[in-house]
C-alpha positions in Angstrom: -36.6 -26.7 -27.7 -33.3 -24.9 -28.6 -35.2 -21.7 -28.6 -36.2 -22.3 -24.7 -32.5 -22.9 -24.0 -30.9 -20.3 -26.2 -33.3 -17.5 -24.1 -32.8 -19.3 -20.7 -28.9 -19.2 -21.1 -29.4 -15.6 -22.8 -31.3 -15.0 -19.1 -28.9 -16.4 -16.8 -26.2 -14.6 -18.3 -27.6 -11.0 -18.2 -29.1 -11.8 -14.6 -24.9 -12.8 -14.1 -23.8 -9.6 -15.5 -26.3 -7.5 -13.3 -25.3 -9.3 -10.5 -21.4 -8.1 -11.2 -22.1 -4.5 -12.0 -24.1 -4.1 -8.7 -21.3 -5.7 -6.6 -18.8 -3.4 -8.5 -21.0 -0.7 -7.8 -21.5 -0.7 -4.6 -17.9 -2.1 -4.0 -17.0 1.4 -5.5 -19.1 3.5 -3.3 -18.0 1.8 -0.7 -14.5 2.7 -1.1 -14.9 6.1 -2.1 -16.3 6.6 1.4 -13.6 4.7 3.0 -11.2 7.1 1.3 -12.9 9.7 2.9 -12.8 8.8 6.4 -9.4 7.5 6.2 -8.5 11.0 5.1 -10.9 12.4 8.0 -9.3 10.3 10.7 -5.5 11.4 9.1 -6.1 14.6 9.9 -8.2 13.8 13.6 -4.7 11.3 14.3 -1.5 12.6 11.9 0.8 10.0 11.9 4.2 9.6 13.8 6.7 10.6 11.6 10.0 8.9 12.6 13.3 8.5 11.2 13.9 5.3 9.4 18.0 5.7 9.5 19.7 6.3 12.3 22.0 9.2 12.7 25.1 8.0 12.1 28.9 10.0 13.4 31.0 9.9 11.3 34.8 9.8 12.1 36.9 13.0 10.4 39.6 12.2 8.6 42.7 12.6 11.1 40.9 10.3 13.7 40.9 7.3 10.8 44.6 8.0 10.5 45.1 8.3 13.5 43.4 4.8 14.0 45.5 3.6 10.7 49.0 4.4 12.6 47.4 3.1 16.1 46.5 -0.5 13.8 50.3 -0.5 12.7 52.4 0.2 15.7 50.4 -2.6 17.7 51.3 -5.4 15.0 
């Protein structure tokens, strides 16, 4: 009796680990080919390359004391 359960157990847990590789297999395959369109379609559609900070002006340094003196003659 412990025999029939020690191979059934032994049975469900290499039918368990088969059933893991394939998924892993084909879960692989699956995104190497992925990959490869993705980098098809990137070169069919670049994408939009904008600029994530905005150009800023910045004031020279006689216009901030020229602001500075403005800022104390009006108190």
């Amino acid at each position: 009796m412990d025999l029939v359960l020690l191979q059934q157990g032994l049975t469900v847990l290499c039918l368990g680990f088969a059933v893991v590789f394939a998924f892993l297999s084909v879960m692989i395959f699956a995104m190497g080919i992925m990959g490869r369109v993705i980098g098809y379609l990137n070169e069919v559609f670049p994408p939009q390359v904008t600029s994530a900070v905005p150009v800023k002006k910045t004031a020279n340094e006689d216009e901030e004391i020229a602001v500075a003196i403005a800022a104390v003659y009006a108190r």
